[in-house]
C-alpha positions as CSV (number, residue, x, y, z in Angstrom):
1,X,3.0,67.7,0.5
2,X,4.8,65.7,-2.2
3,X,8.4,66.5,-0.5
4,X,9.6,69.2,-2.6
5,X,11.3,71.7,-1.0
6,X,9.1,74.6,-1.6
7,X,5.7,75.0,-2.8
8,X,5.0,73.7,-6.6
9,X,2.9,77.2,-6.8
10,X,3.1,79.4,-3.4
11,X,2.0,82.5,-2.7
12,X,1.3,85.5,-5.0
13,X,4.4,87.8,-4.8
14,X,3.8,91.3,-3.4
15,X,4.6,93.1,-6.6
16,X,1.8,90.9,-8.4
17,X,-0.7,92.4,-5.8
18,X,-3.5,93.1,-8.6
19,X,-7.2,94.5,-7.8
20,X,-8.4,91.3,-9.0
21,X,-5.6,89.5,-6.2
22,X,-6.9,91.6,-3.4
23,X,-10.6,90.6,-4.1
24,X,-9.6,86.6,-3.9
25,X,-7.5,88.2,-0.4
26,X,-10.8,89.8,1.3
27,X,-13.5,87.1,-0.5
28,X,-14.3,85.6,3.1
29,X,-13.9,88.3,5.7
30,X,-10.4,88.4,6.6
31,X,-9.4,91.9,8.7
32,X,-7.4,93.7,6.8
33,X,-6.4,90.8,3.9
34,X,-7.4,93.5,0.9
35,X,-4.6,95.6,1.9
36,X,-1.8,93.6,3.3
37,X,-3.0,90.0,1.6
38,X,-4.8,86.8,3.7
39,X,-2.2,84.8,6.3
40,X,-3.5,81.6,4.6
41,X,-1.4,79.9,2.3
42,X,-4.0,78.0,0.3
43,X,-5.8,82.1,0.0
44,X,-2.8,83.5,-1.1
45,X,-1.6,80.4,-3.6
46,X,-5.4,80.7,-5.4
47,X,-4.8,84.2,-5.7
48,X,-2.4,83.4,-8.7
49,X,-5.6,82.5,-10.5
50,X,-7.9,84.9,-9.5
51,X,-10.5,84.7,-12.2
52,X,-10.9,80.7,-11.1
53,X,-10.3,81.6,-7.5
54,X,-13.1,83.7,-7.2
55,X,-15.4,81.1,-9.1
56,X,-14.4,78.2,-6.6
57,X,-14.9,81.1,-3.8
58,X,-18.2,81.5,-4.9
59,X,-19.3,77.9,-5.1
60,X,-17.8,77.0,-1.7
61,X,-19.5,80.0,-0.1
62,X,-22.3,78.2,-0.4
63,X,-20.7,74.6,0.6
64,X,-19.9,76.3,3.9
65,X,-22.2,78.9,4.8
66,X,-26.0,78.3,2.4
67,X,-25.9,74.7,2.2
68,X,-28.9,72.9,3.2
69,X,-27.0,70.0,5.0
70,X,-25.9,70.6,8.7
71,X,-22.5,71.9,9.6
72,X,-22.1,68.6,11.3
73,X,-22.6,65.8,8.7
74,X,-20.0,68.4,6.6
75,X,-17.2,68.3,8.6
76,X,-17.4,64.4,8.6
77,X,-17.5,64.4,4.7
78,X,-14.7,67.2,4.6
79,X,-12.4,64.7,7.3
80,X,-12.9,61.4,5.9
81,X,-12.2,63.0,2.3
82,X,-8.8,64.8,3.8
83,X,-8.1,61.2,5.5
84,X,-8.4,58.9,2.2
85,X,-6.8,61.8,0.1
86,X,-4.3,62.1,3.0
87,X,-4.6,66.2,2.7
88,X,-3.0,68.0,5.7
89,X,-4.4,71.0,5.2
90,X,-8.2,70.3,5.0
91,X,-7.0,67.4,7.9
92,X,-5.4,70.2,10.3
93,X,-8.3,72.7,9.6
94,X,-11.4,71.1,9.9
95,X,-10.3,68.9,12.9
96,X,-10.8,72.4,14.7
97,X,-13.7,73.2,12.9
98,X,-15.3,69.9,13.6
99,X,-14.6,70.4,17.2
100,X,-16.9,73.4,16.4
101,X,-19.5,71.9,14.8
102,X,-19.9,69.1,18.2
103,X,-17.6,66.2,17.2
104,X,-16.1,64.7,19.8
105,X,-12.2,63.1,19.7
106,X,-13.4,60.1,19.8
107,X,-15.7,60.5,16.8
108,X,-12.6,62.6,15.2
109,X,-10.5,59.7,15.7
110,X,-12.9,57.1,14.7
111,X,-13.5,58.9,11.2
112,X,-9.8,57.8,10.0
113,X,-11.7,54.0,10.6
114,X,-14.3,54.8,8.4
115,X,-18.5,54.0,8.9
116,X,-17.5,50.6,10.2
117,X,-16.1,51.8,13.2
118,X,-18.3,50.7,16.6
119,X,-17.9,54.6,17.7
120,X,-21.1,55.0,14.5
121,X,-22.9,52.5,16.4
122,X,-26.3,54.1,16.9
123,X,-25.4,57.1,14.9
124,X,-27.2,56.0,11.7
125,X,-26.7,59.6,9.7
126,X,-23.3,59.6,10.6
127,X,-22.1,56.1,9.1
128,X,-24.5,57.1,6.0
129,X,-22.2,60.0,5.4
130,X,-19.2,58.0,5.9
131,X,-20.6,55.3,4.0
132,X,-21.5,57.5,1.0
133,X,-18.0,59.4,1.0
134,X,-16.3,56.2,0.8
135,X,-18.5,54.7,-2.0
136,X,-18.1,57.9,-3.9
137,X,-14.3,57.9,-3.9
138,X,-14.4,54.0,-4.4
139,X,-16.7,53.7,-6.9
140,X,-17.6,57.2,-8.1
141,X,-21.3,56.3,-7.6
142,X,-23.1,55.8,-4.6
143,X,-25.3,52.2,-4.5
144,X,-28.9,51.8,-4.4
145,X,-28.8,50.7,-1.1
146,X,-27.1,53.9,0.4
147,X,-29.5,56.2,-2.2
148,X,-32.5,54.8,-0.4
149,X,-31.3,54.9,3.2
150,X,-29.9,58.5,2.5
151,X,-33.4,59.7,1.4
152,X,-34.9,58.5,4.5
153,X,-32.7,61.2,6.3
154,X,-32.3,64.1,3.6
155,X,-34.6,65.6,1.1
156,X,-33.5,65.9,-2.5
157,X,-31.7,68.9,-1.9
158,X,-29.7,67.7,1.1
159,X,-28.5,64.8,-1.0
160,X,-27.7,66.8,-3.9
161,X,-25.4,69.4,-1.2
162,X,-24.0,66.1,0.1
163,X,-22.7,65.2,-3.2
164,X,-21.5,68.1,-4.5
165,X,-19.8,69.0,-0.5
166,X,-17.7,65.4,-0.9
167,X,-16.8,66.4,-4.5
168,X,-15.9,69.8,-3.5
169,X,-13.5,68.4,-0.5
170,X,-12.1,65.9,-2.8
171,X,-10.8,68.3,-5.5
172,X,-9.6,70.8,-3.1
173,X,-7.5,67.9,-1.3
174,X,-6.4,66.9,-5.0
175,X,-5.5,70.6,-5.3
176,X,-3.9,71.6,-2.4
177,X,-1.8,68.3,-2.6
178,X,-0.5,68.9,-6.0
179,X,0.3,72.4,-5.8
180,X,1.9,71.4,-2.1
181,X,-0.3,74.4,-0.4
182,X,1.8,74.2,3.2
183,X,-0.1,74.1,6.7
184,X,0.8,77.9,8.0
185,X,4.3,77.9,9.9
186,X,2.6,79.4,13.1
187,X,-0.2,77.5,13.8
188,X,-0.2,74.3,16.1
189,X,-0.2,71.9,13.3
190,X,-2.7,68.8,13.6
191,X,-1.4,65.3,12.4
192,X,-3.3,62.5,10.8
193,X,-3.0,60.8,14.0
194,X,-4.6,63.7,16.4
195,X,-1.6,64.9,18.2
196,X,-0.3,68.5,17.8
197,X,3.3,70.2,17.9
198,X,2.5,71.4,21.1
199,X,0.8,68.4,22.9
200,X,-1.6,70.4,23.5
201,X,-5.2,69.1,22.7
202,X,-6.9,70.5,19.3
203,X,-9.4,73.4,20.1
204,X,-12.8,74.7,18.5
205,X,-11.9,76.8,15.7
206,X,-15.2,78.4,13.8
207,X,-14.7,79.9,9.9
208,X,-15.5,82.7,9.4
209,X,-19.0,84.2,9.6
210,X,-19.4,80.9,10.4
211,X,-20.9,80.9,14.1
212,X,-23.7,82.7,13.0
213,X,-25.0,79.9,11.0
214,X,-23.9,76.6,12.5
């Protein structure tokens, strides 16, 4: 968040509860979210928009749940984008889901150091994916060099999913940063550097209909 005391947009008020609202509420499964709203912040902030809402909702169903690249090499792209944008939100979120999807700590940990880190040693797809989120937000263009390795690994589609999944996480991070979306107030927040409110250790966390089609 930018340090404001409240949210630049925050969540729809009750008494602007429209049909259209209670679609953006219920768009990914939620129990109950048509009738008394969703208990996520970054839900109930897009709601305000729900014509654009339920456009993005659409596109990133597919990012999360029809893409053709794995859930794995996703959660790296979705991480190393929160870490460079320095996004909470996605950072809290998808540390769980990456848990989920068979990242371990020390590979959580070792994302924040980018595809140089020794932990990618050996783990050629996974420093690719690092490699090209980085030279995307560098550069905005991804060089030859990665191009070629990444179709060694991915077919045309996969590489055209990978590009548009890193652009995806990097506007959302841009969005959720300016409008200063807030990590929920009951959840066991997640920092930057791995530790949680609780001290306890972060846990598996899948989306939903997610599990399904990990």
């Amino acid at each position: 968040m930018s340090g404001d005391a409240k949210p630049r947009i925050g969540d729809l008020p009750r008494e602007e509860w429209t049909p259209e609202a209670r679609e953006v509420f219920a768009f990914w499964g939620e129990p109950d979210a048509y009738e008394q709203g969703s208990k996520t912040h970054m839900t109930m902030t897009m709601a305000q928009h729900p014509q654009l809402a339920l456009a993005y909702n659409t596109f990133g169903k597919h990012i999360l749940l029809t893409s053709t690249i794995a859930v794995r090499p996703r959660e790296l792209i979705v991480l190393r984008c929160a870490w460079h944008l320095k996004c909470a939100y996605e950072w809290h979120y998808h540390v769980k889901y990456g848990i989920a999807a068979g990242l371990t700590m020390e590979e959580i940990a070792a994302i924040r150091d980018g595809p140089g880190s020794p932990v990618w040693h050996g783990k050629e797809e996974d420093r690719l994916v690092l490699t090209a989120v980085d030279e995307l937000i560098r550069e905005s263009v991804l060089s030859d060099a990665t191009w070629n390795a990444l179709s060694k690994i991915f077919d045309k589609r996969q590489i055209m999913d990978l590009l548009f999944t890193i652009g995806n996480y990097v506007m959302l991070g841009w969005a959720a940063g300016s409008m200063d979306v807030p990590v929920e107030g009951d959840v066991d927040l997640i920092g930057f550097d791995l530790k949680t409110r609780s001290g306890n250790p972060p846990a598996a966390t899948f989306r939903p209909q997610e599990e399904e089609v990990s």
